[in-house]
PDB file of the backbone (N, CA, C, O) and the ligand in Angstrom, with CONECT records:
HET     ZN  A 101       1
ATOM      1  N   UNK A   1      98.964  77.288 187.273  1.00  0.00           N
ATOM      2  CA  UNK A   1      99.234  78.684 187.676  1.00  0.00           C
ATOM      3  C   UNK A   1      99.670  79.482 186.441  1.00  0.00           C
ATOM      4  O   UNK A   1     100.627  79.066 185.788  1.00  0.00           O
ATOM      5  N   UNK A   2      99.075  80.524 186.105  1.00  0.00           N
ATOM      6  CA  UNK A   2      99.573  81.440 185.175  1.00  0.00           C
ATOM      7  C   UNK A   2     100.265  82.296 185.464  1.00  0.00           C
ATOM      8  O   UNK A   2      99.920  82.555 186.617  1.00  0.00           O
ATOM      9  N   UNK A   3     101.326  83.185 185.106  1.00  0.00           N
ATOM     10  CA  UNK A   3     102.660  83.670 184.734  1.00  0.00           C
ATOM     11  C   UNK A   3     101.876  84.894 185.795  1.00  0.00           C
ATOM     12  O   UNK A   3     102.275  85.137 186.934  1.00  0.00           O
ATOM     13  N   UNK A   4     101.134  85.320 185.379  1.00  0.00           N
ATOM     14  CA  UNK A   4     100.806  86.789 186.182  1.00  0.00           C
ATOM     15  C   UNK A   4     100.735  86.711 187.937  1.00  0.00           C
ATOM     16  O   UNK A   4     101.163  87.549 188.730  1.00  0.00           O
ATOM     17  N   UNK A   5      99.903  85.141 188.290  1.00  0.00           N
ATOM     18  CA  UNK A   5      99.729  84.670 189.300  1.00  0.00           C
ATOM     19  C   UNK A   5     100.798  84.231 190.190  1.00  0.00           C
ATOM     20  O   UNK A   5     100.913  84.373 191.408  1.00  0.00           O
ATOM     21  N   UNK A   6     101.781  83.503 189.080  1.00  0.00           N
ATOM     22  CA  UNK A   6     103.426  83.078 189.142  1.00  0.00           C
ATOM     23  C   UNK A   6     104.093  84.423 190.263  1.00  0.00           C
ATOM     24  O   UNK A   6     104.573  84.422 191.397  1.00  0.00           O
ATOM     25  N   UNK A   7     103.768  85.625 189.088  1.00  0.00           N
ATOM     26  CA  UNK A   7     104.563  86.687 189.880  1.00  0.00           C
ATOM     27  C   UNK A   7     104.282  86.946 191.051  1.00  0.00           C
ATOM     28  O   UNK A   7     105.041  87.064 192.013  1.00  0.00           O
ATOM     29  N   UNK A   8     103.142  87.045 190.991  1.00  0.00           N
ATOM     30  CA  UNK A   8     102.472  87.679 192.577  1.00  0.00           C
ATOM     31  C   UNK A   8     102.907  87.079 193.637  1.00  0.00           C
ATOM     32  O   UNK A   8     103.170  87.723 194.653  1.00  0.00           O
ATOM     33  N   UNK A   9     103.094  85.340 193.544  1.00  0.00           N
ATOM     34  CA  UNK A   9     103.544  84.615 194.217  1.00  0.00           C
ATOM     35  C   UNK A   9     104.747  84.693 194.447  1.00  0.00           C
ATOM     36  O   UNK A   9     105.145  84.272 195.533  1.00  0.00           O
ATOM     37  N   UNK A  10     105.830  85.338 193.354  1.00  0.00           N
ATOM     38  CA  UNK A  10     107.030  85.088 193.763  1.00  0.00           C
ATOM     39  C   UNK A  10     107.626  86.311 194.279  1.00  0.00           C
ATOM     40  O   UNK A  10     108.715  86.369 194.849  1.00  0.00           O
ATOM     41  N   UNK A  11     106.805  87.331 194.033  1.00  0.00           N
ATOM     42  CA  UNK A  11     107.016  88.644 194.523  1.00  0.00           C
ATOM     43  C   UNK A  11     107.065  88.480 196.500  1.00  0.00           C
ATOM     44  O   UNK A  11     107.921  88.862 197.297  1.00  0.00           O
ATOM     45  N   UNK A  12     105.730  87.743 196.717  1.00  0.00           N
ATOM     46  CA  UNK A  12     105.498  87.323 198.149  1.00  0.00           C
ATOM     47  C   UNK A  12     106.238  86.487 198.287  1.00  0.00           C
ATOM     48  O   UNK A  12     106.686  86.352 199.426  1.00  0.00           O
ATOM     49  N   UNK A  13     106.551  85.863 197.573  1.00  0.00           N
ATOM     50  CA  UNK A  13     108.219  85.073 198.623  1.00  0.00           C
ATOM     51  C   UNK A  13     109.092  86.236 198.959  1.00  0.00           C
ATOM     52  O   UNK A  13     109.281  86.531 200.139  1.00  0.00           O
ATOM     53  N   UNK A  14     109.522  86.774 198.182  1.00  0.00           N
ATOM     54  CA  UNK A  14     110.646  87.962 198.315  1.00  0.00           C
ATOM     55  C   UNK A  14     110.363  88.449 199.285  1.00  0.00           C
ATOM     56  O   UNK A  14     111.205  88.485 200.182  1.00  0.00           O
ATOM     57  N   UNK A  15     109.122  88.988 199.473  1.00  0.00           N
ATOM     58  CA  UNK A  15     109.096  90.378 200.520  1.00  0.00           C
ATOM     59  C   UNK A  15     109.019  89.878 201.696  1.00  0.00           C
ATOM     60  O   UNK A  15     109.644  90.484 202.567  1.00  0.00           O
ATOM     61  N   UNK A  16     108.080  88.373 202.188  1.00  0.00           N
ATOM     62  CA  UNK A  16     108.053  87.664 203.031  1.00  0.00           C
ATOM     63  C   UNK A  16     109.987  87.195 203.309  1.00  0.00           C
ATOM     64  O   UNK A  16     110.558  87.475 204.363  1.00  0.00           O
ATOM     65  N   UNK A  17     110.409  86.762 202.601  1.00  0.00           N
ATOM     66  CA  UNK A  17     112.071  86.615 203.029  1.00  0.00           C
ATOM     67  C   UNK A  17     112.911  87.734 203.289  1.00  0.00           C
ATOM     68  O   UNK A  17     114.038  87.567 203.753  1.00  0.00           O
ATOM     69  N   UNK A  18     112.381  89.048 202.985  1.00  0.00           N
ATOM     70  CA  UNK A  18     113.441  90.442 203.379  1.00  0.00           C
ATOM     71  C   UNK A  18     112.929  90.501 204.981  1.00  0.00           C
ATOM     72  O   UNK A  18     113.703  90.694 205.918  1.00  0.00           O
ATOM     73  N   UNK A  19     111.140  90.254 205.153  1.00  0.00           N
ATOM     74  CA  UNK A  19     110.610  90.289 206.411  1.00  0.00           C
ATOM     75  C   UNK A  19     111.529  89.328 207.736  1.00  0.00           C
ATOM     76  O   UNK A  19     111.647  89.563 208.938  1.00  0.00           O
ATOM     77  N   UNK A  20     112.108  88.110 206.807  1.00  0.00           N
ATOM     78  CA  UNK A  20     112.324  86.683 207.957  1.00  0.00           C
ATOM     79  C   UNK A  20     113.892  87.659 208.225  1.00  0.00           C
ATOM     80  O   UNK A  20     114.121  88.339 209.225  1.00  0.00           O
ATOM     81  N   UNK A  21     114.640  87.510 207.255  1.00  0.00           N
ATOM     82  CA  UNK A  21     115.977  88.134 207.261  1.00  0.00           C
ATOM     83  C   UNK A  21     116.267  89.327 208.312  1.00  0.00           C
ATOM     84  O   UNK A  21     117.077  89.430 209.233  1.00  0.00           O
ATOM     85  N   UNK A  22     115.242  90.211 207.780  1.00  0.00           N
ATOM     86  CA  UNK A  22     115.431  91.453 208.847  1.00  0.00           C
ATOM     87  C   UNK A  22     114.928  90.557 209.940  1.00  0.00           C
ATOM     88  O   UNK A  22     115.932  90.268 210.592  1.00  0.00           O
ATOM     89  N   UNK A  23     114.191  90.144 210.314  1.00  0.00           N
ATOM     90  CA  UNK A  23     113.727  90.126 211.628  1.00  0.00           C
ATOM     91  C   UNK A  23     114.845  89.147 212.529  1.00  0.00           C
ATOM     92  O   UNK A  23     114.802  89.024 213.753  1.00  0.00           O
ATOM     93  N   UNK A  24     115.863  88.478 211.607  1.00  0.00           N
ATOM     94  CA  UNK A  24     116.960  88.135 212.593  1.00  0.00           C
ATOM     95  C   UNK A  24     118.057  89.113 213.318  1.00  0.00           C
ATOM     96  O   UNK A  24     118.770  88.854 214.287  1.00  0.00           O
ATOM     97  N   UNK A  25     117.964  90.394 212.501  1.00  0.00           N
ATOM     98  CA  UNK A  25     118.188  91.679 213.363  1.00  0.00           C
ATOM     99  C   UNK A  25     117.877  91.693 214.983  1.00  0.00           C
ATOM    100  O   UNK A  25     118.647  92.114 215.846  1.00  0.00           O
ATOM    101  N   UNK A  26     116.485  91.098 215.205  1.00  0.00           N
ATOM    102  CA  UNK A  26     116.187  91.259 216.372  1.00  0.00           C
ATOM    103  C   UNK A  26     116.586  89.954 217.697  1.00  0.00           C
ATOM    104  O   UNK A  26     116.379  89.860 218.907  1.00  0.00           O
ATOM    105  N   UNK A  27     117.030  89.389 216.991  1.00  0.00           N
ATOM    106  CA  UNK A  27     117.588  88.080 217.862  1.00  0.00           C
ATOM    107  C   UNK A  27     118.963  88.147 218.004  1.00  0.00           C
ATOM    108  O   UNK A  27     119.726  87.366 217.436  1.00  0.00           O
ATOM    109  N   UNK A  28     119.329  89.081 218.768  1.00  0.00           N
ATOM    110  CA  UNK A  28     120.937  89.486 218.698  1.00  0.00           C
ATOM    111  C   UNK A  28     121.250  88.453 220.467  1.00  0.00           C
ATOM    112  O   UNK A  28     122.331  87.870 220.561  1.00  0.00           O
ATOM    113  N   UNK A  29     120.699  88.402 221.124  1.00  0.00           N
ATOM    114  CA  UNK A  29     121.204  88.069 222.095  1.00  0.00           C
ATOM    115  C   UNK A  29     121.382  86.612 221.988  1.00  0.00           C
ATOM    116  O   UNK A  29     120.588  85.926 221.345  1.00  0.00           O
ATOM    117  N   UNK A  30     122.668  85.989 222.761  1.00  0.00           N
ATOM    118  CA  UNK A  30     122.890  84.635 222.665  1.00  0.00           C
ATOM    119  C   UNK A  30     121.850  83.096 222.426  1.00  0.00           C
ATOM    120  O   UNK A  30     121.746  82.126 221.675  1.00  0.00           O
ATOM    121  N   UNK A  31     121.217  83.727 223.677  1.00  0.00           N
ATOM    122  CA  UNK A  31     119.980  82.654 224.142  1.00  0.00           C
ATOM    123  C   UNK A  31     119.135  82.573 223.108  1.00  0.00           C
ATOM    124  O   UNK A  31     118.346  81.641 223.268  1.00  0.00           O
ATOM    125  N   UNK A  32     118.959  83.226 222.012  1.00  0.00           N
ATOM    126  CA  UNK A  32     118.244  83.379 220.660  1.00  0.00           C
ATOM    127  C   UNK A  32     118.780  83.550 219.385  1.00  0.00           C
ATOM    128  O   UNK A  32     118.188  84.140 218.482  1.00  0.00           O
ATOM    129  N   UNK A  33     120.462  82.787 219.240  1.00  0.00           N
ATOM    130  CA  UNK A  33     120.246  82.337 218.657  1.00  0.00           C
ATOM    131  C   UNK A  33     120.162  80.986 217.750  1.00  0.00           C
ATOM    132  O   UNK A  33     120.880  80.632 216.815  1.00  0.00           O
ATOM    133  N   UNK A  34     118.913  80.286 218.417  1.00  0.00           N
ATOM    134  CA  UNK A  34     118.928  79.109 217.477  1.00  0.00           C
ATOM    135  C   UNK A  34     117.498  79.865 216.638  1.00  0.00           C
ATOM    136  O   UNK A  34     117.043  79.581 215.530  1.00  0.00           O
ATOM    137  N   UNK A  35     117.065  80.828 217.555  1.00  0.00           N
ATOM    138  CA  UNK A  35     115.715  81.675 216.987  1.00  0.00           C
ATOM    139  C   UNK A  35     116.426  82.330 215.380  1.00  0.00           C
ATOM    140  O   UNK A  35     115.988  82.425 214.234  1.00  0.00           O
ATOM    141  N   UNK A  36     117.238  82.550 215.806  1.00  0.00           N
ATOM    142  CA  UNK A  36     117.919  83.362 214.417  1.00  0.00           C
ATOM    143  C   UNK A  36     118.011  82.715 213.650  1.00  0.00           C
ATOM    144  O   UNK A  36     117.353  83.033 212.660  1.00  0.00           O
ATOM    145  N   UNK A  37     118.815  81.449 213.542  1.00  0.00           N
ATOM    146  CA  UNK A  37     119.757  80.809 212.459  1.00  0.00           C
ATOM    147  C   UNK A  37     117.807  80.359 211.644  1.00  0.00           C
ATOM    148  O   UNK A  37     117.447  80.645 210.503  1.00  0.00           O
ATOM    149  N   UNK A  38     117.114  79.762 212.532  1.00  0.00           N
ATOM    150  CA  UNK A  38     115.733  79.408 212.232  1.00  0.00           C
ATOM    151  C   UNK A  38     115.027  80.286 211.120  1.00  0.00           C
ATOM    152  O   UNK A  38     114.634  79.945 210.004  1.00  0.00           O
ATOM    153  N   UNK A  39     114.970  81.800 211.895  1.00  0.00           N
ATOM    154  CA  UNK A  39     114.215  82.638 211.123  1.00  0.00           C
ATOM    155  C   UNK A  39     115.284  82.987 209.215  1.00  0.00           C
ATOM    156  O   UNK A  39     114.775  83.073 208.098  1.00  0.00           O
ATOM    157  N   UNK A  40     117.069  83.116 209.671  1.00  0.00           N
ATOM    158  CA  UNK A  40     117.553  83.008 208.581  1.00  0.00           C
ATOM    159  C   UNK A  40     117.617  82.041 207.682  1.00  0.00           C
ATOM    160  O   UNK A  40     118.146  82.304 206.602  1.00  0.00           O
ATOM    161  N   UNK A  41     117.102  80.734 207.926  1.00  0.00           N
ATOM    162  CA  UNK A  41     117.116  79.787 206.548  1.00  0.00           C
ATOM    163  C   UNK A  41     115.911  79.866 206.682  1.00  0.00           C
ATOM    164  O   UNK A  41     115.607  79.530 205.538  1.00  0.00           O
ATOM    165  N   UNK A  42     114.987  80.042 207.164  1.00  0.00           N
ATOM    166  CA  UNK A  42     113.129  80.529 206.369  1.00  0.00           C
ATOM    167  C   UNK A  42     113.387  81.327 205.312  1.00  0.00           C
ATOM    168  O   UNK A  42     112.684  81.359 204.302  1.00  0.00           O
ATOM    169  N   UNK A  43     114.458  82.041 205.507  1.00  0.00           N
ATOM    170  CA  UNK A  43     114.566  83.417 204.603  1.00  0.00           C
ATOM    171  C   UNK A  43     115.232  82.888 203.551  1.00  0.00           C
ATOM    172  O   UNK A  43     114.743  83.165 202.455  1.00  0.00           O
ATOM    173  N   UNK A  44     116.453  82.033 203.555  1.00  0.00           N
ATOM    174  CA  UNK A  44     116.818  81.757 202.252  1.00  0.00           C
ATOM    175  C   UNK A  44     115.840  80.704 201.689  1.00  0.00           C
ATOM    176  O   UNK A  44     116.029  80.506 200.489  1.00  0.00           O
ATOM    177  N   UNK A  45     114.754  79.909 202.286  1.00  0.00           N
ATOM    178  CA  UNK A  45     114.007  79.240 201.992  1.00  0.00           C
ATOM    179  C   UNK A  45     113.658  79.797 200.860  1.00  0.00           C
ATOM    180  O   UNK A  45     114.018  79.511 199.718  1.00  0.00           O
ATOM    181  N   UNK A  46     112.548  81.048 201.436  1.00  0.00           N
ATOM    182  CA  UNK A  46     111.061  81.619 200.562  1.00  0.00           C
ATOM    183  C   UNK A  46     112.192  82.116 199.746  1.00  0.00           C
ATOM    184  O   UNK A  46     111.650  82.484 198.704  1.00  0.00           O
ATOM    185  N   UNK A  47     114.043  82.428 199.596  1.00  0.00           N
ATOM    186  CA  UNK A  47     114.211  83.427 198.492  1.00  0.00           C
ATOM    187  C   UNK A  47     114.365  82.505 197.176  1.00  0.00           C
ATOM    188  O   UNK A  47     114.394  82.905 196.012  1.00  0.00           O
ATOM    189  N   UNK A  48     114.461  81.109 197.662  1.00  0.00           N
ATOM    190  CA  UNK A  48     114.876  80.125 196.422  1.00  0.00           C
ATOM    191  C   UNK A  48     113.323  79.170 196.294  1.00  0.00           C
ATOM    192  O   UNK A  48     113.032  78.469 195.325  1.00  0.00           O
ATOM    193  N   UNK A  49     112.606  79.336 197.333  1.00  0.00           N
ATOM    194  CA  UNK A  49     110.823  79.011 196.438  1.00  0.00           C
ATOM    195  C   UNK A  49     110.417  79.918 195.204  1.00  0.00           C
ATOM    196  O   UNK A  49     109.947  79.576 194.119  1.00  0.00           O
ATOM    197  N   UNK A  50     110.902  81.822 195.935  1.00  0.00           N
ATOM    198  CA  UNK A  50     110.674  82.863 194.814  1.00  0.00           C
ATOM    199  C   UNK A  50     110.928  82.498 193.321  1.00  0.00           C
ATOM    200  O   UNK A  50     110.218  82.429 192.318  1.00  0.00           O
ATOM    201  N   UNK A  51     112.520  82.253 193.661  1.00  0.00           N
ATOM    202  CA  UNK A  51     113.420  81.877 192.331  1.00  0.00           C
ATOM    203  C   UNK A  51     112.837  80.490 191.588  1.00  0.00           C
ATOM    204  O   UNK A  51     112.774  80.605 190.364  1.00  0.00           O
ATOM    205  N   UNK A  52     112.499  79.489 192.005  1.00  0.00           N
ATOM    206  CA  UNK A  52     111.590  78.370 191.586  1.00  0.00           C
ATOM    207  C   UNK A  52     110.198  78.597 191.162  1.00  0.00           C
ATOM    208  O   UNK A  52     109.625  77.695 190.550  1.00  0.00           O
ATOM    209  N   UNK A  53     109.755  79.403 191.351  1.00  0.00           N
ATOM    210  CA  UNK A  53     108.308  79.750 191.331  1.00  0.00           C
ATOM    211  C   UNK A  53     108.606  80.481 189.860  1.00  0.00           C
ATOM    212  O   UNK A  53     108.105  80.014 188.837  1.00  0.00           O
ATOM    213  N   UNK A  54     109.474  81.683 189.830  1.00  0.00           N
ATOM    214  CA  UNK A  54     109.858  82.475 188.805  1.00  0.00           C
ATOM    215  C   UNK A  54     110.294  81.562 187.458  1.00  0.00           C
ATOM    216  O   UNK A  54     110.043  82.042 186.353  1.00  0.00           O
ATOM    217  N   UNK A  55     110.732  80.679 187.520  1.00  0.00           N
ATOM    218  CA  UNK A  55     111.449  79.585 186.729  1.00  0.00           C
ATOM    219  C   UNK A  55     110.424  78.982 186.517  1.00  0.00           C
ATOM    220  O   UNK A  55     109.828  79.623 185.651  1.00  0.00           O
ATOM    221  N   UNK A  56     109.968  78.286 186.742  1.00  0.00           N
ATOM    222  CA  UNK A  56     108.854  77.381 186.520  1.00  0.00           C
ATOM    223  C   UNK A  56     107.901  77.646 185.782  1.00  0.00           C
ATOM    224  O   UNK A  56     107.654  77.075 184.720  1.00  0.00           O
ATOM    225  N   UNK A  57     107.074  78.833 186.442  1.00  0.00           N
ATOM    226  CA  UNK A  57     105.820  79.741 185.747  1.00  0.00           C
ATOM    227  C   UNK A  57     105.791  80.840 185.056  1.00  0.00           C
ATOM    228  O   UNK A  57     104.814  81.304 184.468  1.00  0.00           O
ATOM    229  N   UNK A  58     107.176  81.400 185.134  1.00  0.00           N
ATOM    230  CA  UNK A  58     107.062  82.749 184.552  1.00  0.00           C
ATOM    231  C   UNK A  58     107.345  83.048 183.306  1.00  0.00           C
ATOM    232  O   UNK A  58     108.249  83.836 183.027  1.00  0.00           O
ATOM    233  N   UNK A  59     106.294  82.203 182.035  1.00  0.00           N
ATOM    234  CA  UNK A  59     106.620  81.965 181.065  1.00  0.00           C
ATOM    235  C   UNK A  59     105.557  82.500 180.240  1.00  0.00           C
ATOM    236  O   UNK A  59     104.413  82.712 180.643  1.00  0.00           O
ATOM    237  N   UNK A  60     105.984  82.708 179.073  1.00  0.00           N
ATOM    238  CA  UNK A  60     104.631  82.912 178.245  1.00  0.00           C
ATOM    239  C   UNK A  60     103.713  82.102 177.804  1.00  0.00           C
ATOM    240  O   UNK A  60     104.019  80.993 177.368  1.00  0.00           O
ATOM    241  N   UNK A  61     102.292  82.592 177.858  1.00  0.00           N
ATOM    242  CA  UNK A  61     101.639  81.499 177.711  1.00  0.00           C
ATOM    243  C   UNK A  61     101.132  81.134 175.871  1.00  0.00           C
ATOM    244  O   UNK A  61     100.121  80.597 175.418  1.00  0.00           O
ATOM    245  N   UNK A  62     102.021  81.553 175.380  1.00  0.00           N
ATOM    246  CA  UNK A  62     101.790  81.309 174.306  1.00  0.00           C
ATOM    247  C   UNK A  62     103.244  80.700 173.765  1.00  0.00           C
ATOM    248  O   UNK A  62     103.145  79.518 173.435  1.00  0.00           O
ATOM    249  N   UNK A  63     104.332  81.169 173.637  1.00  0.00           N
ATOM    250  CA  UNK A  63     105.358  80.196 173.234  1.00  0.00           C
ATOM    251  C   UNK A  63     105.893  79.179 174.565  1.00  0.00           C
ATOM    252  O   UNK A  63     106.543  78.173 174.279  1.00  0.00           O
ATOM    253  N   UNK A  64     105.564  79.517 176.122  1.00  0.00           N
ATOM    254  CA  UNK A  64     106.261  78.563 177.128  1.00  0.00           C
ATOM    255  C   UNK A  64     107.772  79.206 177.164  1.00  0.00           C
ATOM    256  O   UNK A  64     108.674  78.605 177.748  1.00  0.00           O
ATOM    257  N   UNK A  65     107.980  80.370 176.555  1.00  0.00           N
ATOM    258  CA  UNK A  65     109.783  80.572 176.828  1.00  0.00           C
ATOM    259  C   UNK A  65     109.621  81.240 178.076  1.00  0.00           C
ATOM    260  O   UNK A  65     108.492  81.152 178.559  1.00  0.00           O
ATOM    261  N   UNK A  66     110.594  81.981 178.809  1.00  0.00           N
ATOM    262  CA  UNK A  66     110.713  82.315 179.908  1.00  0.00           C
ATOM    263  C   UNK A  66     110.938  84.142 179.583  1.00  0.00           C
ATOM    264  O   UNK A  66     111.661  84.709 178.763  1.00  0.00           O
ATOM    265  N   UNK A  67     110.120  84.611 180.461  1.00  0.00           N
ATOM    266  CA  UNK A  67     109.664  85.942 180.588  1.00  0.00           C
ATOM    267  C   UNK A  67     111.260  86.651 181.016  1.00  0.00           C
ATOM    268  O   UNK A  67     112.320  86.065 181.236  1.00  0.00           O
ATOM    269  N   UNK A  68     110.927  88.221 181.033  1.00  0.00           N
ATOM    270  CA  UNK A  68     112.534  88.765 181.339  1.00  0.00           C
ATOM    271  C   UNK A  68     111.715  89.017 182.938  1.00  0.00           C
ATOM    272  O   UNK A  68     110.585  89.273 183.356  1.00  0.00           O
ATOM    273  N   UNK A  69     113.191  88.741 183.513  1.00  0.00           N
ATOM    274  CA  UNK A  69     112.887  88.480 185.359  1.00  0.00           C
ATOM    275  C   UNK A  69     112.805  89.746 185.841  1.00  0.00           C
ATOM    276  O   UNK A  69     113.315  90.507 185.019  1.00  0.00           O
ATOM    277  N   UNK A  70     112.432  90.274 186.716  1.00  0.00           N
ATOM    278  CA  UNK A  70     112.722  91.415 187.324  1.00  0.00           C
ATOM    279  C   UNK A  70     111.112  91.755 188.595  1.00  0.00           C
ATOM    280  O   UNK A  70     109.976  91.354 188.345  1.00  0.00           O
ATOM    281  N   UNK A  71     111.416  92.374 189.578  1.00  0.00           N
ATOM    282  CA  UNK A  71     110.066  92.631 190.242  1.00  0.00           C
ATOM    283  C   UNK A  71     109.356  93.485 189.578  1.00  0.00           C
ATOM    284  O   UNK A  71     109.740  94.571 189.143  1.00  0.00           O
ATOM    285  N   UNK A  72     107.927  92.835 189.456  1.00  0.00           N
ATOM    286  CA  UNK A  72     107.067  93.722 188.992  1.00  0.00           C
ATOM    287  C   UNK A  72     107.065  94.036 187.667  1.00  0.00           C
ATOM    288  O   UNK A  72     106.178  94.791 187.269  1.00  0.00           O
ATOM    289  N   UNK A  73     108.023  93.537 186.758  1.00  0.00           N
ATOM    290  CA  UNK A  73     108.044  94.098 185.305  1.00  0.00           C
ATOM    291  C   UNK A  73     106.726  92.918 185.234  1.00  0.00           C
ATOM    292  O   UNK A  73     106.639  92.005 186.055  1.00  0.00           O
ATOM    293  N   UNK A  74     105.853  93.103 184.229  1.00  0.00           N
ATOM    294  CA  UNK A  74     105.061  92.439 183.876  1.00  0.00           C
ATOM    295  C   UNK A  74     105.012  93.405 182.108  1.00  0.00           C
ATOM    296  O   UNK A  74     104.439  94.393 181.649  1.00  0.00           O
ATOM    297  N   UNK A  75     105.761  92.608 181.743  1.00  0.00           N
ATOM    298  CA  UNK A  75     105.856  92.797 179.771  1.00  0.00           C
ATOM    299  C   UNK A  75     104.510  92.874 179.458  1.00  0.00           C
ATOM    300  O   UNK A  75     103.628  92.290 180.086  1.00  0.00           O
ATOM    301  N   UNK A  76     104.265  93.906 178.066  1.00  0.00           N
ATOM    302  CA  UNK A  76     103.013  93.766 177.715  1.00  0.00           C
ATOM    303  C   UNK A  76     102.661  92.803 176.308  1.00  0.00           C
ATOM    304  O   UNK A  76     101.657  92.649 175.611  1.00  0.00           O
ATOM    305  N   UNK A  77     103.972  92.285 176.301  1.00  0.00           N
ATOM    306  CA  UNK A  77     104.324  91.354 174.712  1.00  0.00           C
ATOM    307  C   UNK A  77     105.411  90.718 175.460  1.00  0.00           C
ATOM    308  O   UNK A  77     106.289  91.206 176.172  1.00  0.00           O
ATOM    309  N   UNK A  78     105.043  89.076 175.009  1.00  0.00           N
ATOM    310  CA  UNK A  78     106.317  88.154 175.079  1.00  0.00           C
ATOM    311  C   UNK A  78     107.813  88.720 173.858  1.00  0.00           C
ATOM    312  O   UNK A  78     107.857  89.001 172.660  1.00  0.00           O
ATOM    313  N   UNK A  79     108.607  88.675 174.723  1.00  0.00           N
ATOM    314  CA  UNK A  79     110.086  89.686 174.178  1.00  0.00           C
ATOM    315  C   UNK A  79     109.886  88.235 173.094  1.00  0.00           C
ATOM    316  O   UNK A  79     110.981  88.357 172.545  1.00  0.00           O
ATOM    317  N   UNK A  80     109.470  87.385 172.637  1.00  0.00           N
ATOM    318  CA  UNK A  80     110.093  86.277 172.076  1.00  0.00           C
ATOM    319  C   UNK A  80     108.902  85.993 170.753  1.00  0.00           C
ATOM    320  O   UNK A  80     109.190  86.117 169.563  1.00  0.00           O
ATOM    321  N   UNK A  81     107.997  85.729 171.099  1.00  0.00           N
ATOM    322  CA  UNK A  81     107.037  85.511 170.039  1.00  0.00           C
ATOM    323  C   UNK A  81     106.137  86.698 170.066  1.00  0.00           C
ATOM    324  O   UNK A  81     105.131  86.353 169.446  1.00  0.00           O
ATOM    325  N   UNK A  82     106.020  87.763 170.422  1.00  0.00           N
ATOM    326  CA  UNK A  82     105.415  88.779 170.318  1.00  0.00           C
ATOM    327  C   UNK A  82     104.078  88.783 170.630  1.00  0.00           C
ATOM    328  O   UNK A  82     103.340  89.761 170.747  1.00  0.00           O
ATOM    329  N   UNK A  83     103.877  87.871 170.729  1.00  0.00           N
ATOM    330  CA  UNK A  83     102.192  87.584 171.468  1.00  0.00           C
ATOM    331  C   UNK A  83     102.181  88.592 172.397  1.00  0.00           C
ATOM    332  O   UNK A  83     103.144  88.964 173.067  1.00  0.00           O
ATOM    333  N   UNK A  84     100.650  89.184 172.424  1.00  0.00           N
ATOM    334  CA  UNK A  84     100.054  89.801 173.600  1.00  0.00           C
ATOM    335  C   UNK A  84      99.849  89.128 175.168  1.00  0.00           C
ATOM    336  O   UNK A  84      99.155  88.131 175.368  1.00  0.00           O
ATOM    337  N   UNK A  85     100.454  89.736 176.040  1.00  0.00           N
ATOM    338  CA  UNK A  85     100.412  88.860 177.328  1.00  0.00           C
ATOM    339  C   UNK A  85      98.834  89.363 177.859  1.00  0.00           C
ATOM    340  O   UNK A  85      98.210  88.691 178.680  1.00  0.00           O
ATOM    341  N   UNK A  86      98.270  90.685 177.246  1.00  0.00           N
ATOM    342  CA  UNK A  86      97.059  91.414 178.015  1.00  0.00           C
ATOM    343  C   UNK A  86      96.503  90.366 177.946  1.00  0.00           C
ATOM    344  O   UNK A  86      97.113  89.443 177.406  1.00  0.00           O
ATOM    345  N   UNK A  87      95.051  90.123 178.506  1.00  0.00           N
ATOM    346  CA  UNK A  87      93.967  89.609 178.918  1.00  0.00           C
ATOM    347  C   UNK A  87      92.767  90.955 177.822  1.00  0.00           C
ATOM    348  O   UNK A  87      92.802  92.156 177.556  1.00  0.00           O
ATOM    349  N   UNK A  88      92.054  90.021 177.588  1.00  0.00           N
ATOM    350  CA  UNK A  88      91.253  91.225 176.636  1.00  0.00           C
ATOM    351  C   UNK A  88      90.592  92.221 177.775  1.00  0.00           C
ATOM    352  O   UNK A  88      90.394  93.356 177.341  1.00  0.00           O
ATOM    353  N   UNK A  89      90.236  92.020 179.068  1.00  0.00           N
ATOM    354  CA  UNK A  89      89.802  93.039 179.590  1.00  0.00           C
ATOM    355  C   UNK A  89      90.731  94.221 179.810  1.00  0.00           C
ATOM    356  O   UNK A  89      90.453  95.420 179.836  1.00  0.00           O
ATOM    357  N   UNK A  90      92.238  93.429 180.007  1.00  0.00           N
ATOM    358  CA  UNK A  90      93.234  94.488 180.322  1.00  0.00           C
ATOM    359  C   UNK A  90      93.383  96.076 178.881  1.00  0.00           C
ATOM    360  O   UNK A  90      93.767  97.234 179.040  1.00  0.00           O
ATOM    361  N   UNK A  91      92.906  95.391 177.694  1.00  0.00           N
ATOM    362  CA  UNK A  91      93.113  95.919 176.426  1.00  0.00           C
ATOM    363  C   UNK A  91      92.199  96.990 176.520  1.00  0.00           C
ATOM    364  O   UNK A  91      92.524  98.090 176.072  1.00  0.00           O
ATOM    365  N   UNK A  92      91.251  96.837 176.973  1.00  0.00           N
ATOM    366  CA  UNK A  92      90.069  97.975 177.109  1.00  0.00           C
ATOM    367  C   UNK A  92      90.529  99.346 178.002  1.00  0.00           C
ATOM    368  O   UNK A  92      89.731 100.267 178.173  1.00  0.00           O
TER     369      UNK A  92
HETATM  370 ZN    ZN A 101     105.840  84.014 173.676  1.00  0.00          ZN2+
END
């Protein structure tokens, strides 16, 4: 998996875990909740797959150090070895 792909993926954990989280909003009544506690550790699930996913892959592919974290930042130079992260089509 490459770093760009990394993100996308870990971006969709996130938004998929704000989705599980909120939606225990809706399981307020007693009888639901084992529905809740369920849907809330899905949610801390996908938020620490995100964070693993981010760790793992979100590196440069030219030195392997680790990218600066944030949603959606996608650097256009590794902060570290200065390598170009573009793709030559992106350069055009
Ligand atoms: Zn680098």
């Amino acid at each position: 998996m490459d770093y760009k792909k990394a993100g996308q993926v870990s971006n969709w954990f996130f938004i998929t875990s704000i989705i599980a989280i909120v939606g225990t909003l809706f399981f307020k009544d007693p009888s639901q909740r084992m529905t809740q506690l369920i849907l809330f550790f899905i949610g801390i699930a996908l938020i620490i797959g995100g964070i693993v996913v981010r760790i793992i892959f979100w590196r440069c592919p030219k030195c392997k150090k680790m990218l600066t974290l944030g949603y959606r930042l996608e650097p256009d130079k590794c902060p570290r070895c200065r390598a170009s992260l573009l793709s030559d089509e992106e350069k055009k």
